[in-house]
N, C-alpha and C positions, 0 to 999 in steps of 0.2 A: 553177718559175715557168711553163714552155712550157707541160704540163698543167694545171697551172689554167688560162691563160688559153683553153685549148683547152675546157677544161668550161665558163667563162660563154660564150663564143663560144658553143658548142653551146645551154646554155643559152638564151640569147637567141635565137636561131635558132630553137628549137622554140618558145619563148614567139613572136614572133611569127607563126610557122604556125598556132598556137594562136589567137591574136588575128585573123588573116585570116579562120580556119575560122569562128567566133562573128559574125562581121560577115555572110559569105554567109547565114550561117544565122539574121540578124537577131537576134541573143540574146544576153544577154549571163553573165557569170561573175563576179559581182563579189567573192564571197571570192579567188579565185584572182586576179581584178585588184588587188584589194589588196594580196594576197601581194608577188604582182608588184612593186607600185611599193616597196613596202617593203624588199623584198629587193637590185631592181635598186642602189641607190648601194651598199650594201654588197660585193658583188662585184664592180664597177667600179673602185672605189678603192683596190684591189692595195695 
């Protein structure tokens, strides 16, 4: 259980560095933001 929550942890951590870099860079990702939102409740919900 510690390892997984240490992979979405990580997970999210890089999706957000991800999402900061795209913003400076005025641009956006939207298959990968889709991904994102889709994916995000599924690993949340342990």
């Amino acid at each position: 259980m510690q390892v997984q929550c240490k992979k979405n942890n990580e997970f999210y951590e890089n999706c957000t560095v991800y999402f900061e870099f795209l913003r400076k860079k005025d641009t956006m990702d939207y298959d990968f933001e889709d991904e994102y939102f889709f994916t995000m409740p599924a690993i949340s919900n342990n």
